[in-house]
C-alpha positions as CSV (number, residue, x, y, z in Angstrom):
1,X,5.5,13.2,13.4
2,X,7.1,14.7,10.1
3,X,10.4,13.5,9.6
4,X,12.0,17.3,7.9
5,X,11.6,20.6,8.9
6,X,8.9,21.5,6.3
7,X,6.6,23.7,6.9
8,X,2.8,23.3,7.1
9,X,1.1,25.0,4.2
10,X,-2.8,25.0,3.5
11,X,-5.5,25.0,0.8
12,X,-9.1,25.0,1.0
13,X,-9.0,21.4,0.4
14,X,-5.8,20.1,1.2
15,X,-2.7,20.1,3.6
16,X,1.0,20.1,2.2
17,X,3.1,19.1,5.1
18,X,6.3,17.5,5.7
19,X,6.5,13.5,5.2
20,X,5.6,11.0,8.3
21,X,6.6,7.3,8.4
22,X,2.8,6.5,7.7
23,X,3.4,8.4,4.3
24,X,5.7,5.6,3.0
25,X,3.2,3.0,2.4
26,X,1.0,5.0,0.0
27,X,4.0,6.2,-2.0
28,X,5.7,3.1,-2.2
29,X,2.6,1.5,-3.8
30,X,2.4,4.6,-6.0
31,X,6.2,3.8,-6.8
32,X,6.2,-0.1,-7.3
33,X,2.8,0.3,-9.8
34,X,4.3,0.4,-13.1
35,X,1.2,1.6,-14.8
36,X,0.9,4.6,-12.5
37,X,4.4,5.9,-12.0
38,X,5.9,4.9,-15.4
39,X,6.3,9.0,-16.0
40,X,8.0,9.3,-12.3
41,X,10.2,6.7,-12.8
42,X,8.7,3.6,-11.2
43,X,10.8,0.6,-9.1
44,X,9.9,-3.2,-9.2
45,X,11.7,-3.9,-5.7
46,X,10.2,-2.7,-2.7
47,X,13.5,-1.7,-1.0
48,X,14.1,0.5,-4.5
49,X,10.6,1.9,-3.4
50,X,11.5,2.6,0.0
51,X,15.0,4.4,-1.0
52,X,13.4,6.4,-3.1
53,X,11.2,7.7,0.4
54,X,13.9,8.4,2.3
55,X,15.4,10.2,-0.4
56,X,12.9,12.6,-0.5
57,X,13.3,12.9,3.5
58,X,17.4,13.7,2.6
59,X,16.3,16.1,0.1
60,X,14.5,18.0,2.4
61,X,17.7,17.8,5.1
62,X,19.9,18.9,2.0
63,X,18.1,21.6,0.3
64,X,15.8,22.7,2.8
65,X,12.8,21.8,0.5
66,X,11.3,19.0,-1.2
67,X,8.1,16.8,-2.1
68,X,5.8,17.7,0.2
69,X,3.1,14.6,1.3
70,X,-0.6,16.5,0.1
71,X,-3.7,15.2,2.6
72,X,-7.1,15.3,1.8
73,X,-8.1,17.8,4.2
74,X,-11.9,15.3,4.1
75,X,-10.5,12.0,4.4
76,X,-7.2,13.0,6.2
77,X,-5.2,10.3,4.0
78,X,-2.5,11.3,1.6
79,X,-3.7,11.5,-1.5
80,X,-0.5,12.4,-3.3
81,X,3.0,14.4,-3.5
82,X,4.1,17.8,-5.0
83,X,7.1,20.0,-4.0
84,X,10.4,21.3,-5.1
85,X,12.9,18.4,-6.6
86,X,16.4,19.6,-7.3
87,X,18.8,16.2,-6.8
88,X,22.1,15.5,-8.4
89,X,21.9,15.9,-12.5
90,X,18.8,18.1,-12.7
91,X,19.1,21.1,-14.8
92,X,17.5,23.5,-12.2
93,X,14.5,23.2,-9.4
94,X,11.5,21.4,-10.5
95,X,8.1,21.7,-9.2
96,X,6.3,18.6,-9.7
97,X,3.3,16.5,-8.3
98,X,2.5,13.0,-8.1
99,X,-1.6,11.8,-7.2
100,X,-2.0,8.4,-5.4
101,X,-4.8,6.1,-6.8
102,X,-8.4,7.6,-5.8
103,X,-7.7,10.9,-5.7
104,X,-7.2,11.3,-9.6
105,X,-9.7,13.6,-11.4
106,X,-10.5,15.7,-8.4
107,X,-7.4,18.9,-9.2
108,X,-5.4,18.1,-6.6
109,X,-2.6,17.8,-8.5
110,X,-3.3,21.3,-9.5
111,X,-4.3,22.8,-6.1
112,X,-1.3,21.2,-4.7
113,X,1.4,22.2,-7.3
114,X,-0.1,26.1,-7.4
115,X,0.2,26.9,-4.0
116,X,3.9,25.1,-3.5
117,X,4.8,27.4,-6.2
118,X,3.6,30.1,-3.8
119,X,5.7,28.9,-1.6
120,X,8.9,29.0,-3.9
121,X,8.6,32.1,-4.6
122,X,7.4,33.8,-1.8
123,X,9.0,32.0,1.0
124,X,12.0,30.5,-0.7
125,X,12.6,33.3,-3.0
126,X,12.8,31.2,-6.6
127,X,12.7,33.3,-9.7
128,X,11.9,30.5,-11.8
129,X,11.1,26.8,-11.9
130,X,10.5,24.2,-14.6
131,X,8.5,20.8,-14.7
132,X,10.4,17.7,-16.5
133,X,7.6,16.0,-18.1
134,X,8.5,12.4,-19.7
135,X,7.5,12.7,-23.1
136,X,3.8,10.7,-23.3
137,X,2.8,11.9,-20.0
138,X,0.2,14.0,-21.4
139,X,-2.0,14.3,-18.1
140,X,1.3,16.0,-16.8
141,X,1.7,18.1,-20.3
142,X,-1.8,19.5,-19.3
143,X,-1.3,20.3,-15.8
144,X,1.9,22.1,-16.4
145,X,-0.2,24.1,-19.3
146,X,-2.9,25.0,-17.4
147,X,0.0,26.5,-14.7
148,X,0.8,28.8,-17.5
149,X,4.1,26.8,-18.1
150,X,5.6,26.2,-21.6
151,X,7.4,23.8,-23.4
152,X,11.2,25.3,-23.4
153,X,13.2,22.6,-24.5
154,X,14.2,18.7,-23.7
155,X,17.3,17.6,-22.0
156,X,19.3,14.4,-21.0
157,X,17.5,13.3,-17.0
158,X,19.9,11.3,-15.9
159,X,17.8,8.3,-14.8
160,X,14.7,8.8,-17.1
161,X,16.3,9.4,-19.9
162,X,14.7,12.1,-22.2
163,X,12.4,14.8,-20.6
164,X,10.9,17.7,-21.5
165,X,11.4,20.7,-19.7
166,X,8.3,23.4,-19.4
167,X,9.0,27.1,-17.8
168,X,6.3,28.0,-15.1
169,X,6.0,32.0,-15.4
170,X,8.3,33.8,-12.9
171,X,6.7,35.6,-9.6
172,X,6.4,38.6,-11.5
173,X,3.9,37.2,-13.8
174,X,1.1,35.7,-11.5
């Protein structure tokens, strides 16, 4: 059972749905791998991990939108995250994505991150939306790119210190 009001959406290959309690196991391993999350901001403690779960649940609750949990529509496991990310100290609504081990390679990163822009704009009615890359995250650099997002500027994130910020092209423009 999804623990937020999110709505269900759909690709040909994947399901972006609200987060379940089964959900928090895969992202806290994401989380607590320093290799893997060092450009999402990683934890060593597992109760850091887990906070940082039910965070994205009260995100949901607060701003009626969030990181949605992406399933392999194939395997029916969760095979990342990608949503809208707004908290306290962002300059503006991200969209960003997040792909659990094993599913890398594959553009579900991309697949997932293109059609909750959709859902920004269309359902949510956004106008605009960035991606905060941490500067070396290259994979991320490329994915925002091939989105047809540009480098704007880079700011101050309060807890990963310098980002950059990339501008995704308004509604008007896809």
């Amino acid at each position: 059972m999804t623990l937020t009001d999110a709505p269900r959406l759909e690709t040909e290959r994947l399901i972006l749905r609200g987060p379940e309690k089964a959900d928090a196991e895969p992202m806290i391993a994401f989380l607590m791998d320093p290799e893997r999350s060092k450009g999402f901001g990683g934890y060593t403690a597992r109760p850091d991990a887990w906070r940082w779960f039910a965070l994205n649940v009260g995100h949901w609750h607060w701003h009626g939108y969030g990181y949605f949990t992406i399933q392999d529509k194939a395997s029916g496991a969760p095979a990342g995250i990608s949503g809208i990310w707004n908290p306290e100290g962002w300059p503006e609504p991200e969209i960003g994505w997040v792909v659990f081990n094993g599913f890398e390679g594959k553009g579900i990163a991309y697949e997932a991150a293109l059609r909750a822009r959709r859902w920004a704009y269309d359902d949510l009615g956004f106008t605009t939306l960035t991606s905060n890359i941490v500067p070396g995250n290259t994979r991320s650099v490329r994915l925002a790119e091939r989105m047809g997002a540009r480098f704007e500027r880079t700011y101050r994130n309060p807890t990963m210190g310098e980002d950059m910020l990339y501008r995704h092209p308004g509604p008007e423009a896809l």
